[in-house]
ROTOR-815115 format. One record per atom (N, C-alpha, C, O): atom name; z, x, y negated. Coordinates in steps of 0.001 Angstrom, whole numbers, plus 500000, padded with zeros to 6 digits. Atoms other than C-alpha are relative to their C-alpha. Layout:
<atoms>
atom at:CA; Z:Z; X:X; Y:Y
...
</atoms>
This chain:
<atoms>
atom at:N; Z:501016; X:500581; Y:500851
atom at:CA; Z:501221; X:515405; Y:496635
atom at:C; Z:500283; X:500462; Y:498572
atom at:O; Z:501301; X:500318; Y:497895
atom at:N; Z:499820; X:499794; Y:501565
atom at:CA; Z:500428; X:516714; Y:493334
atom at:C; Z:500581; X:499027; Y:498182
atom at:O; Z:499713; X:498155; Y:498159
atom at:N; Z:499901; X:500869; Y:501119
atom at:CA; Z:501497; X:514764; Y:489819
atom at:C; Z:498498; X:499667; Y:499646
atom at:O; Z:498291; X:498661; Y:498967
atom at:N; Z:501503; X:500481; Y:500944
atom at:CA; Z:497713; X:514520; Y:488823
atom at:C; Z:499536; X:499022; Y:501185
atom at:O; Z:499093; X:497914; Y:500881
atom at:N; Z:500517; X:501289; Y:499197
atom at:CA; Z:496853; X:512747; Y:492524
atom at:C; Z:501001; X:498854; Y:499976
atom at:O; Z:500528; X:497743; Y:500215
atom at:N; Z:499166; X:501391; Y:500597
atom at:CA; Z:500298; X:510310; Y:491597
atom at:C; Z:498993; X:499637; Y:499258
atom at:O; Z:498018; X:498944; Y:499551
atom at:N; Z:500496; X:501229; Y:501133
atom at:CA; Z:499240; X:509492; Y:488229
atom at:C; Z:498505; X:499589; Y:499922
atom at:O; Z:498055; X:499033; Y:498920
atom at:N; Z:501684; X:500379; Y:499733
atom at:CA; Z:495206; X:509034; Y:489652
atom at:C; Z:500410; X:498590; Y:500907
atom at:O; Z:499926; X:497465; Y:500785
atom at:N; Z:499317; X:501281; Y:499234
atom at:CA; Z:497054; X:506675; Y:491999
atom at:C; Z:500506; X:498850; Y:499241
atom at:O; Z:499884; X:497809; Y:499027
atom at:N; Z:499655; X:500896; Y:500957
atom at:CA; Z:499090; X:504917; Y:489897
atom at:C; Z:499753; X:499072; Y:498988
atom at:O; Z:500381; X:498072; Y:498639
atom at:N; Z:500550; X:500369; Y:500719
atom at:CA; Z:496959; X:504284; Y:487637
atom at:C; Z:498999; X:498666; Y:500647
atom at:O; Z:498982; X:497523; Y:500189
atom at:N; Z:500910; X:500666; Y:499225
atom at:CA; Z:494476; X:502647; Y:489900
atom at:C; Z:500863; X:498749; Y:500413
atom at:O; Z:500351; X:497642; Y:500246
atom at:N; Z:499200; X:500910; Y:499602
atom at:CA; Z:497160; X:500555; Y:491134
atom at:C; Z:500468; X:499174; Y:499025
atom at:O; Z:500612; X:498007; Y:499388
atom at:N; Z:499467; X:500554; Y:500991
atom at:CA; Z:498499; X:499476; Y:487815
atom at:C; Z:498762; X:499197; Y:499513
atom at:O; Z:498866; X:498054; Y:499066
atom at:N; Z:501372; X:500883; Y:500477
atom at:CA; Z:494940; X:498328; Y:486943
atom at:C; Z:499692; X:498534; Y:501326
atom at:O; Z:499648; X:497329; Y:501074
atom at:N; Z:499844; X:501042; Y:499020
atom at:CA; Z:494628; X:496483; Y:490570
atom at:C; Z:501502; X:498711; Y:499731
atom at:O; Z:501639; X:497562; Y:500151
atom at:N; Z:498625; X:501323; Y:500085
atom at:CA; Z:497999; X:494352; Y:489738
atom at:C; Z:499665; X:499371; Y:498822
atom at:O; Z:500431; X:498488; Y:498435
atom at:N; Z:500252; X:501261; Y:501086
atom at:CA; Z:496236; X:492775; Y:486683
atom at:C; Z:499195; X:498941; Y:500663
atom at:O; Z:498948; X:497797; Y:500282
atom at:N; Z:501351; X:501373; Y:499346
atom at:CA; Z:493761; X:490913; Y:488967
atom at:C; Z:500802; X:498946; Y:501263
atom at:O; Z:500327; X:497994; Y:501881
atom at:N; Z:499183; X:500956; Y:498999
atom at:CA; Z:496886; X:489581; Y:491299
atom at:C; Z:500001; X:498611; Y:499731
atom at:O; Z:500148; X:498054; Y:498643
atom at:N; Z:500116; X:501625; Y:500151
atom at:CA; Z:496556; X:485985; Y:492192
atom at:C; Z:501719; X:499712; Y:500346
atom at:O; Z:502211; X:499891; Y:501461
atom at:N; Z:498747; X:500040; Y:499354
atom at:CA; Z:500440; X:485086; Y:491740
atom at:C; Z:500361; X:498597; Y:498930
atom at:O; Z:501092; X:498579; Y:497940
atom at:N; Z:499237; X:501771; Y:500489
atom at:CA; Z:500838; X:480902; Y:490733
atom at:C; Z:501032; X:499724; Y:499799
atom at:O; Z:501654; X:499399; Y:498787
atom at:N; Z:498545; X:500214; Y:499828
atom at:CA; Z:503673; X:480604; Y:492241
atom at:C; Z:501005; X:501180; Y:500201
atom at:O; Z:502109; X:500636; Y:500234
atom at:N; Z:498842; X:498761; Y:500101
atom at:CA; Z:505938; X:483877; Y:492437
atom at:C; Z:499933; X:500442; Y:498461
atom at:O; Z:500823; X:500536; Y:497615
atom at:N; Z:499490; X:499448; Y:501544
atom at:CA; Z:504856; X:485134; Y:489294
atom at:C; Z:500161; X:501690; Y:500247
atom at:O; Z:499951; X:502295; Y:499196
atom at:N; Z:499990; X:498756; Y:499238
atom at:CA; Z:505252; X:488679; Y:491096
atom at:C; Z:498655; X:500728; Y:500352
atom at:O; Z:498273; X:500826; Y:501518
atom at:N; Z:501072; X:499022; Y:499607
atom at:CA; Z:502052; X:490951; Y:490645
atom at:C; Z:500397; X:500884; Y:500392
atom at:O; Z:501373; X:501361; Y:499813
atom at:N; Z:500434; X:498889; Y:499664
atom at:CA; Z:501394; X:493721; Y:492722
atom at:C; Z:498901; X:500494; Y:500108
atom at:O; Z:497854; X:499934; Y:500434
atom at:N; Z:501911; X:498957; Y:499963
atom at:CA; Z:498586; X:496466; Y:492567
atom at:C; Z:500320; X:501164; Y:500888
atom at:O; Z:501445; X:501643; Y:501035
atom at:N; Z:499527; X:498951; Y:499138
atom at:CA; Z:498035; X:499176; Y:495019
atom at:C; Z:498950; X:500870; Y:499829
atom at:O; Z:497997; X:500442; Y:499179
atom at:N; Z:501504; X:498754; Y:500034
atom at:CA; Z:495428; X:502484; Y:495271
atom at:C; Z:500305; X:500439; Y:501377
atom at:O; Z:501410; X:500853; Y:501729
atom at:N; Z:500022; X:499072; Y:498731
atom at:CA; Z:494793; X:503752; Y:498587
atom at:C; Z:499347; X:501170; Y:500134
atom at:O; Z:498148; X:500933; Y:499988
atom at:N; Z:500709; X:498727; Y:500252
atom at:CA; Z:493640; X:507470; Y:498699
atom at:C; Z:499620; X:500391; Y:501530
atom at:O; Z:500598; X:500809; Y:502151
atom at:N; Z:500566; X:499799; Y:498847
atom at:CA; Z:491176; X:508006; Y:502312
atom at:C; Z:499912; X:501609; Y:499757
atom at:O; Z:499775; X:502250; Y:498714
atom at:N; Z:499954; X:498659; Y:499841
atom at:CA; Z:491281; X:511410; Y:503736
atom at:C; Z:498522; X:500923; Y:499146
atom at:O; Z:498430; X:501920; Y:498430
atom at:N; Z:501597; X:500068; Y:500749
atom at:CA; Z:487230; X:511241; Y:502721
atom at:C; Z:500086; X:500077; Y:498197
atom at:O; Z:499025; X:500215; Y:497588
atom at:N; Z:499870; X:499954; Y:501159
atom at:CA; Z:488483; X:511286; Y:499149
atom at:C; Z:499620; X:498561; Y:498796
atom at:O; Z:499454; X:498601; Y:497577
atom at:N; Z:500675; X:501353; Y:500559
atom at:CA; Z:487400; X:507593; Y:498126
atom at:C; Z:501506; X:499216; Y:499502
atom at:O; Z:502467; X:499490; Y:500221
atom at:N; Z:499217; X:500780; Y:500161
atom at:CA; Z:489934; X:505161; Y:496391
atom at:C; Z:499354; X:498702; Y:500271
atom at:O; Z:498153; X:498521; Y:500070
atom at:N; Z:499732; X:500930; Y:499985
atom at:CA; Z:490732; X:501606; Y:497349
atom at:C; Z:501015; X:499333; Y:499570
atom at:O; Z:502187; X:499621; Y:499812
atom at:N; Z:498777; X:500794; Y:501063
atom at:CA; Z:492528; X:499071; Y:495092
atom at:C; Z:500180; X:498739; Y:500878
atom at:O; Z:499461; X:498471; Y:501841
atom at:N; Z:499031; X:501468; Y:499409
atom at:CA; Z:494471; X:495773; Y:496227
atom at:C; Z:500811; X:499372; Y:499075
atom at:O; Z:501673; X:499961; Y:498423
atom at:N; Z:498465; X:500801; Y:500562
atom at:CA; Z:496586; X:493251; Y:494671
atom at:C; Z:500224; X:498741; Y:500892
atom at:O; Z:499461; X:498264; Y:501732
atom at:N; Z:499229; X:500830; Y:498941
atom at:CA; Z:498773; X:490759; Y:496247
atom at:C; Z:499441; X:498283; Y:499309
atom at:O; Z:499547; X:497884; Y:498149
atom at:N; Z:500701; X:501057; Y:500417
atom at:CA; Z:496912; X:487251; Y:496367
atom at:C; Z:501182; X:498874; Y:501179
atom at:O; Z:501509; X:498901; Y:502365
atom at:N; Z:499078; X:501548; Y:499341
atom at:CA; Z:499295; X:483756; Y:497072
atom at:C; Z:499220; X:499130; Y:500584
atom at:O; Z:498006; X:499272; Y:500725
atom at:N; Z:500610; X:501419; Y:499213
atom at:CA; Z:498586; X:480488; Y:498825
atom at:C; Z:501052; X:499210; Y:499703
atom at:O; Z:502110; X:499828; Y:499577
atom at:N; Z:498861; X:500992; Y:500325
atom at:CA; Z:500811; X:477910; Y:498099
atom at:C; Z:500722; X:499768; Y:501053
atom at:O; Z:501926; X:499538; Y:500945
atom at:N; Z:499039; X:500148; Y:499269
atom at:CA; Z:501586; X:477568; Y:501580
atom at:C; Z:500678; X:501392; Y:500868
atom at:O; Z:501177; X:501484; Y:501989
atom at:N; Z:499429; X:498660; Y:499853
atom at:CA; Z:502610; X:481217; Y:501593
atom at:C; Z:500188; X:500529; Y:501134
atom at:O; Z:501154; X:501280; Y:500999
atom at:N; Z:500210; X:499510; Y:498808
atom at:CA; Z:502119; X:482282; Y:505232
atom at:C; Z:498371; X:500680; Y:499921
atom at:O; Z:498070; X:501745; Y:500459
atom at:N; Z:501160; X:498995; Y:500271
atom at:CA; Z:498594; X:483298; Y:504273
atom at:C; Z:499603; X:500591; Y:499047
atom at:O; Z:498488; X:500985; Y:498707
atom at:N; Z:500197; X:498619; Y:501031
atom at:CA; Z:499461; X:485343; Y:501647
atom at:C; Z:500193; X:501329; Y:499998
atom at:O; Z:501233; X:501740; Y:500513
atom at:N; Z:500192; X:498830; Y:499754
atom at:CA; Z:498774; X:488538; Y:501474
atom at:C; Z:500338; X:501188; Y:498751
atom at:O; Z:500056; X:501217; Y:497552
atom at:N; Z:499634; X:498728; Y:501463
atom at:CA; Z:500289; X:492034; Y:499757
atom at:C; Z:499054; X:500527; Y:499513
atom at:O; Z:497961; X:500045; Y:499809
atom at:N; Z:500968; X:499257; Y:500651
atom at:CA; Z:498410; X:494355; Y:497792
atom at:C; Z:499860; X:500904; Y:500858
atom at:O; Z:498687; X:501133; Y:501153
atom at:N; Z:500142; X:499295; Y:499096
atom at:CA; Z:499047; X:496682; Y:500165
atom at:C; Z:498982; X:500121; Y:501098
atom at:O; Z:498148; X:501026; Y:501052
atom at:N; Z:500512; X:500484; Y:499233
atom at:CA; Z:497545; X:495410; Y:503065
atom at:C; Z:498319; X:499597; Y:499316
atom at:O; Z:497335; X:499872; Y:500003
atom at:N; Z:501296; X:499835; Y:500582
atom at:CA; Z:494415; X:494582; Y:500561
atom at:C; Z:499361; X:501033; Y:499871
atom at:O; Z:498179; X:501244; Y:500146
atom at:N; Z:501379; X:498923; Y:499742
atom at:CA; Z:493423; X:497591; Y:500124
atom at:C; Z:499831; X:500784; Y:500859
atom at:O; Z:498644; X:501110; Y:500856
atom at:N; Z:499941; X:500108; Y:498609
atom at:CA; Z:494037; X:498920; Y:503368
atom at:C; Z:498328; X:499533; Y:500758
atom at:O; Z:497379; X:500290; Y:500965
atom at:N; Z:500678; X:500693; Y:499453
atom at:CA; Z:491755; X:496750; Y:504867
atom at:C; Z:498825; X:499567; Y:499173
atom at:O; Z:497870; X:498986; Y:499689
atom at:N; Z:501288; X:499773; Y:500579
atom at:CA; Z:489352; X:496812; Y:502219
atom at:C; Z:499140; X:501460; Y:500105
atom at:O; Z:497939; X:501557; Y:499852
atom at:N; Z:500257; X:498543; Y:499705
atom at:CA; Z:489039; X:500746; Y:503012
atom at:C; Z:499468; X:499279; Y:501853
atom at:O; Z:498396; X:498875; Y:502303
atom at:N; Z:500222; X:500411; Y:497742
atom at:CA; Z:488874; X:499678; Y:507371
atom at:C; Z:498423; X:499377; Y:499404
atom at:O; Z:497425; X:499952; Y:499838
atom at:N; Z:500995; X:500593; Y:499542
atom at:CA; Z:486132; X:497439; Y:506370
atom at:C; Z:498897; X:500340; Y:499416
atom at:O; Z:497837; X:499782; Y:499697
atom at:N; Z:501112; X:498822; Y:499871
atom at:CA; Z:484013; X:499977; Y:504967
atom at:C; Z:499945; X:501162; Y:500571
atom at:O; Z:499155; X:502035; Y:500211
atom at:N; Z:500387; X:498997; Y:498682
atom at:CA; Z:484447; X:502279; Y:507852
atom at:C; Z:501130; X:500992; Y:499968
atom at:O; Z:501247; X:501976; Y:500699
atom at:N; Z:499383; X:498442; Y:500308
atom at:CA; Z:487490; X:504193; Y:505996
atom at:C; Z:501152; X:499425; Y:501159
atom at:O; Z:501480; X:498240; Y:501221
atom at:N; Z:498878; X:500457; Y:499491
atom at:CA; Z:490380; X:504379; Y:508682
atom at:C; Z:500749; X:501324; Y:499769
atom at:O; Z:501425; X:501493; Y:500783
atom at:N; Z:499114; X:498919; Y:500211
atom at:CA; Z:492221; X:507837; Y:507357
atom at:C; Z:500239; X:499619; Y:498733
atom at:O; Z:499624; X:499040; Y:497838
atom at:N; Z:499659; X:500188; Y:501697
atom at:CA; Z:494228; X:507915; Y:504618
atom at:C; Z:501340; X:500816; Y:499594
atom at:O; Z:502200; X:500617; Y:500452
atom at:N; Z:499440; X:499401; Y:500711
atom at:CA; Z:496496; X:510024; Y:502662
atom at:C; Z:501046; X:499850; Y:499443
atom at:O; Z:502004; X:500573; Y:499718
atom at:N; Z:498982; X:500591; Y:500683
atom at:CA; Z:498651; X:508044; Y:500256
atom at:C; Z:499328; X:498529; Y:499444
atom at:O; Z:498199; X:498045; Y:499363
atom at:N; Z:500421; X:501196; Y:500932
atom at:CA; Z:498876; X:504993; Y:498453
atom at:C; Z:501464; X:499658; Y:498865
atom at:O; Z:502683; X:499806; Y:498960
atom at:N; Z:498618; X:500660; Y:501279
atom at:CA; Z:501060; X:503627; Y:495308
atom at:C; Z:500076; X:498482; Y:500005
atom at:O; Z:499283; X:497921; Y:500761
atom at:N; Z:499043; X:501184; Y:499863
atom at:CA; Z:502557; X:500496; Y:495045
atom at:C; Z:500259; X:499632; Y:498299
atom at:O; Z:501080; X:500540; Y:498171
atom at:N; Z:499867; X:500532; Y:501440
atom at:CA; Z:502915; X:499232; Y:491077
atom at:C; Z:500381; X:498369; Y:500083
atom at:O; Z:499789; X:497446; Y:500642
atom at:N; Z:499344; X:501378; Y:499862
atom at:CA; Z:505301; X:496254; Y:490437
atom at:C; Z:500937; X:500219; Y:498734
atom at:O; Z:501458; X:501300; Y:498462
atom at:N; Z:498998; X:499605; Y:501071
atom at:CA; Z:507366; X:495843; Y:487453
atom at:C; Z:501607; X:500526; Y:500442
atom at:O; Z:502064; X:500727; Y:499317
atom at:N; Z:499114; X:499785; Y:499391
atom at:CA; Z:510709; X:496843; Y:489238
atom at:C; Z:500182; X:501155; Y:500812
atom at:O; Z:501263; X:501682; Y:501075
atom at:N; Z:500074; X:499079; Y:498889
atom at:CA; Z:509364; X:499377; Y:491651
atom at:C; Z:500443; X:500579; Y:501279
atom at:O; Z:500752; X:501676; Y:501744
atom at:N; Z:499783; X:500354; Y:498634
atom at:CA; Z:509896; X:498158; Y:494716
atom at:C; Z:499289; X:500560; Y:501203
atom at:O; Z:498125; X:500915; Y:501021
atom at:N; Z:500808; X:499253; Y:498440
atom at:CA; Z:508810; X:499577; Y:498483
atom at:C; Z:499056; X:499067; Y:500323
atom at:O; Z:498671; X:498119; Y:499639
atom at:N; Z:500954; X:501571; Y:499524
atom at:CA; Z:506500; X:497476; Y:500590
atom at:C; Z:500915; X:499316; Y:500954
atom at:O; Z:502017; X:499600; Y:501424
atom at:N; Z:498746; X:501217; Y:498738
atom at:CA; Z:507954; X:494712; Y:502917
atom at:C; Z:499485; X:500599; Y:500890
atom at:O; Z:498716; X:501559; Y:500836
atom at:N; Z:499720; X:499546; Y:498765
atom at:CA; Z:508195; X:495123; Y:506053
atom at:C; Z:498639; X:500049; Y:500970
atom at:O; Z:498686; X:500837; Y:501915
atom at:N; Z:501206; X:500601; Y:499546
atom at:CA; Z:504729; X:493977; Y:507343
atom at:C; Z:499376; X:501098; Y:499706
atom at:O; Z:499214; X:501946; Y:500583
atom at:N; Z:500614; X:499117; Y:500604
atom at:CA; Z:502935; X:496188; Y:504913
atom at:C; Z:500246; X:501551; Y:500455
atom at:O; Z:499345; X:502383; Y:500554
atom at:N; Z:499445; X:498623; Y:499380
atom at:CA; Z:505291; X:499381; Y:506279
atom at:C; Z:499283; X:499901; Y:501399
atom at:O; Z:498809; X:501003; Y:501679
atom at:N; Z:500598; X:500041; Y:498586
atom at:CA; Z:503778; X:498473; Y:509885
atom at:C; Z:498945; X:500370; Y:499849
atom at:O; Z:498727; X:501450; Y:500398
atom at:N; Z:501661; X:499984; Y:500548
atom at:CA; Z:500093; X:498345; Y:508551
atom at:C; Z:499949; X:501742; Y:499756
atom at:O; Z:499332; X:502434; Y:500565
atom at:N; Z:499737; X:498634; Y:500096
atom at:CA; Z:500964; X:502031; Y:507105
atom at:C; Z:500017; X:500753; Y:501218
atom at:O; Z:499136; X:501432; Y:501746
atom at:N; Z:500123; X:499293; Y:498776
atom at:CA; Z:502044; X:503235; Y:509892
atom at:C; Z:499120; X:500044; Y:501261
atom at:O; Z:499132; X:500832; Y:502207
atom at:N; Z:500986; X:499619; Y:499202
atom at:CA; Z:499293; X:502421; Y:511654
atom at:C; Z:498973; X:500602; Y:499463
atom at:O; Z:498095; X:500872; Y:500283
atom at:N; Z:501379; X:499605; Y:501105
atom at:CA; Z:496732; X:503645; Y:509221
atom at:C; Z:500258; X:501471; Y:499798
atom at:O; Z:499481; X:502369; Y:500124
atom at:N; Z:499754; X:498915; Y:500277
atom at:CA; Z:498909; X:506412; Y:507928
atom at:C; Z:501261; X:500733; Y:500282
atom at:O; Z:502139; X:501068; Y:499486
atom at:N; Z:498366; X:499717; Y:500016
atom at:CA; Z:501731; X:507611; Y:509452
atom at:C; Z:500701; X:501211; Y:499545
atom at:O; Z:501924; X:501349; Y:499580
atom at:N; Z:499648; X:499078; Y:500220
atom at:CA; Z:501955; X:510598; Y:508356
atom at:C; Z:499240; X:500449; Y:498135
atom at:O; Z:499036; X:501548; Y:497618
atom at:N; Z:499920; X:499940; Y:501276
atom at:CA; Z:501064; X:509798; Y:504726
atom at:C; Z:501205; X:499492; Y:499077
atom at:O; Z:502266; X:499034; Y:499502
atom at:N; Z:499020; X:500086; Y:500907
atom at:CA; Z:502833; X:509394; Y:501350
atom at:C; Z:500053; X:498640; Y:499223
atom at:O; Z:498971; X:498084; Y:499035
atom at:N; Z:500377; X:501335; Y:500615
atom at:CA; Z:503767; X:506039; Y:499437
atom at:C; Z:500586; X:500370; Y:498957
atom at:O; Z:501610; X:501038; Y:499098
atom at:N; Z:499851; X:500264; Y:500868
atom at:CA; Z:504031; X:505823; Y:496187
atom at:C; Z:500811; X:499140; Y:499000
atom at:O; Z:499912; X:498587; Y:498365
atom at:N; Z:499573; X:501607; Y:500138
atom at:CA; Z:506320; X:502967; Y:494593
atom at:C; Z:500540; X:500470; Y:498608
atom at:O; Z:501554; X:501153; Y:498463
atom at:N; Z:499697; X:499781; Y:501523
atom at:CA; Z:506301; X:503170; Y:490610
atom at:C; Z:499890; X:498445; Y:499279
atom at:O; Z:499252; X:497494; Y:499730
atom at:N; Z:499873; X:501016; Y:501068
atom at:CA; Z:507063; X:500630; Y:487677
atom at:C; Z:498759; X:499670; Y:499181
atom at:O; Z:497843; X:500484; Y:499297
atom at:N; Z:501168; X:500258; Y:500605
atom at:CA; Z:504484; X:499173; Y:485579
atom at:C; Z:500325; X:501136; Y:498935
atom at:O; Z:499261; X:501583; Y:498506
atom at:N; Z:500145; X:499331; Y:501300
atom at:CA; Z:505751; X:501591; Y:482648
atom at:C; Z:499656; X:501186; Y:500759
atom at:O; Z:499222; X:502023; Y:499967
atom at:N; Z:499668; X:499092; Y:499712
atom at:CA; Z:505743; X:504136; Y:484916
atom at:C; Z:501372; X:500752; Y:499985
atom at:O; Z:501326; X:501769; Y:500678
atom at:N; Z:498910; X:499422; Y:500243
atom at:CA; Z:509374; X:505251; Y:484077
atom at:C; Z:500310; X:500309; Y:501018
atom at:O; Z:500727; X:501466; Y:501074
atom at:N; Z:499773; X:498919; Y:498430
atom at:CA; Z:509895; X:505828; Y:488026
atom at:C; Z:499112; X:499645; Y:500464
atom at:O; Z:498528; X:498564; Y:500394
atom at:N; Z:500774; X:500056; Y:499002
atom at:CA; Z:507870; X:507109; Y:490491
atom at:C; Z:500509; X:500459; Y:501384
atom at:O; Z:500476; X:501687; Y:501465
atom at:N; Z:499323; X:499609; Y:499254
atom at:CA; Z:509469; X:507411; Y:493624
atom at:C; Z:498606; X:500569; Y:500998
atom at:O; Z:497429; X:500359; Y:500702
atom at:N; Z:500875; X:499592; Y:499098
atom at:CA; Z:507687; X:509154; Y:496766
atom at:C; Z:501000; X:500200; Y:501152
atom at:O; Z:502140; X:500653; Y:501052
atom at:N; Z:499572; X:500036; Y:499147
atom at:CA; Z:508360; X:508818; Y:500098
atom at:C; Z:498784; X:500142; Y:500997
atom at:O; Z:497630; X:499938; Y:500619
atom at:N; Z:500969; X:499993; Y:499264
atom at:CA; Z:506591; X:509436; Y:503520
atom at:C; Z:499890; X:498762; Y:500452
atom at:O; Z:500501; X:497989; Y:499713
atom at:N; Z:500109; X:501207; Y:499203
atom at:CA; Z:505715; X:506321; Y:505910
atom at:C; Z:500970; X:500100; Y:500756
atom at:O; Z:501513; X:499046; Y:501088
atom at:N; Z:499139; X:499401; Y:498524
atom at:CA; Z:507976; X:508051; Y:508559
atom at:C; Z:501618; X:499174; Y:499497
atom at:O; Z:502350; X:498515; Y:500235
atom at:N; Z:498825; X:499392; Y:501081
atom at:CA; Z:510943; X:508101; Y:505717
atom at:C; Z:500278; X:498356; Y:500225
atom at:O; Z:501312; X:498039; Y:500812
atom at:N; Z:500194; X:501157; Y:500210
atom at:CA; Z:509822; X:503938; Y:505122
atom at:C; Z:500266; X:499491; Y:501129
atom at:O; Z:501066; X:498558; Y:501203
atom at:N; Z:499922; X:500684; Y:498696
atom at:CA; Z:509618; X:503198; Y:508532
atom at:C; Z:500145; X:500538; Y:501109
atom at:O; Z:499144; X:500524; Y:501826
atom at:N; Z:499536; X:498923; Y:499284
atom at:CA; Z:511668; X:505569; Y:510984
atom at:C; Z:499379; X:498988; Y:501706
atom at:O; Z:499679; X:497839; Y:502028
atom at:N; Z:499765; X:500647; Y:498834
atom at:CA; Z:510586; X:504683; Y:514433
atom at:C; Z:499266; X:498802; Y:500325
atom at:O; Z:499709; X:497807; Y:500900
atom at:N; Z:500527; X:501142; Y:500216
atom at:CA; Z:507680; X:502621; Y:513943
atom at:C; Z:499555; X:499786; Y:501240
atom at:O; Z:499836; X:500662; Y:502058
atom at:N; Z:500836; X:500144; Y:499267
atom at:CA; Z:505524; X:500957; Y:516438
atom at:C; Z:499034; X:500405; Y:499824
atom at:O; Z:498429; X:500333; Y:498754
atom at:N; Z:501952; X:499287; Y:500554
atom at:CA; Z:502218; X:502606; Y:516726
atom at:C; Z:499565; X:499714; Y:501949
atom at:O; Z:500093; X:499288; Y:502976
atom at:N; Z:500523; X:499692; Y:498341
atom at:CA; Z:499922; X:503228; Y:519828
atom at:C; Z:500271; X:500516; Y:500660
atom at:O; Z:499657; X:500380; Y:501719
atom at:N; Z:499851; X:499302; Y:498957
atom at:CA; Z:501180; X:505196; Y:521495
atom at:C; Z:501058; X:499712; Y:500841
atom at:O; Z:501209; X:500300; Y:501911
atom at:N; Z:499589; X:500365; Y:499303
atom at:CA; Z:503922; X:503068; Y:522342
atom at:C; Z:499581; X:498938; Y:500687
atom at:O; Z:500444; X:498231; Y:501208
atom at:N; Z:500796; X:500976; Y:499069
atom at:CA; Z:500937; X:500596; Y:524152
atom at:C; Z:499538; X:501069; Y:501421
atom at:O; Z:499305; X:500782; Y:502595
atom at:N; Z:500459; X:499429; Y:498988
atom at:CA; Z:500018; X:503427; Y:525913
atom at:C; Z:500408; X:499916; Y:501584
atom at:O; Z:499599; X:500271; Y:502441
atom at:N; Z:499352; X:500556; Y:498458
atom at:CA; Z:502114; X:502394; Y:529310
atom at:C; Z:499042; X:499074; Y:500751
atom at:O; Z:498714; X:499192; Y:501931
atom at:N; Z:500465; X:501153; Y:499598
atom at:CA; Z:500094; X:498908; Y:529171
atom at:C; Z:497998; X:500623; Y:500497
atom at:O; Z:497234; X:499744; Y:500896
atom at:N; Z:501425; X:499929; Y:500167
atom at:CA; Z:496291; X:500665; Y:529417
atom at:C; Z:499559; X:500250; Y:502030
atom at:O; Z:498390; X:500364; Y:502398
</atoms>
């Protein structure tokens, strides 16, 4: 992935983590998802107080791409002040979406941008093809 599709990413993502609903953590995240189709989708990570139905940024935009028809995808960034990976949940979601795309995981200043594949994130994931036995 080029530096100009990062910092198109990044950016997008850094703008998505101002609209995070975070009460109680206090912990925004923003994300950009880049579809093979060339379309971006943004996400940020929205709480619940009783925190089982809260949801990453990740997974937001994800699934805001699925539910307009996008299911390929490319890369996505990750923006958090710290520049942290995704949890563990969010790495599953990837790998089903994109397993053979790139993640992104940069600081709000930007000062790092790390890059990694899904594969790299999540060696050995579950996907479909290990259902394929049950069909």
């Amino acid at each position: 992935m080029d530096q100009k599709t990062i910092d198109l990413l990044v950016t997008a993502a850094a703008a998505a983590r101002e609209k995070a609903y975070v009460p109680y953590s206090g912990y925004k995240v923003g994300s950009a998802v880049l579809t093979r189709s060339g379309r971006l989708y943004t996400g940020c990570n929205i709480e619940n107080a009783s925190y089982t139905p809260t949801v990453c940024a990740e997974r937001v935009a994800i699934f805001k791409a699925v539910s307009e028809g996008e299911t390929e995808f490319m890369a996505i960034a990750v923006v958090t002040e710290n520049g942290v990976s995704p949890c563990g949940v969010c790495r599953q979601v990837l790998a089903e979406f994109m397993p053979r795309g790139e993640v992104v995981m940069a600081t709000t200043d930007s000062s790092r941008q790390d890059v990694m594949t899904v594969a790299e994130l999540l060696p050995r994931a579950f996907g479909p093809d290990d259902l394929h036995h049950v069909r």
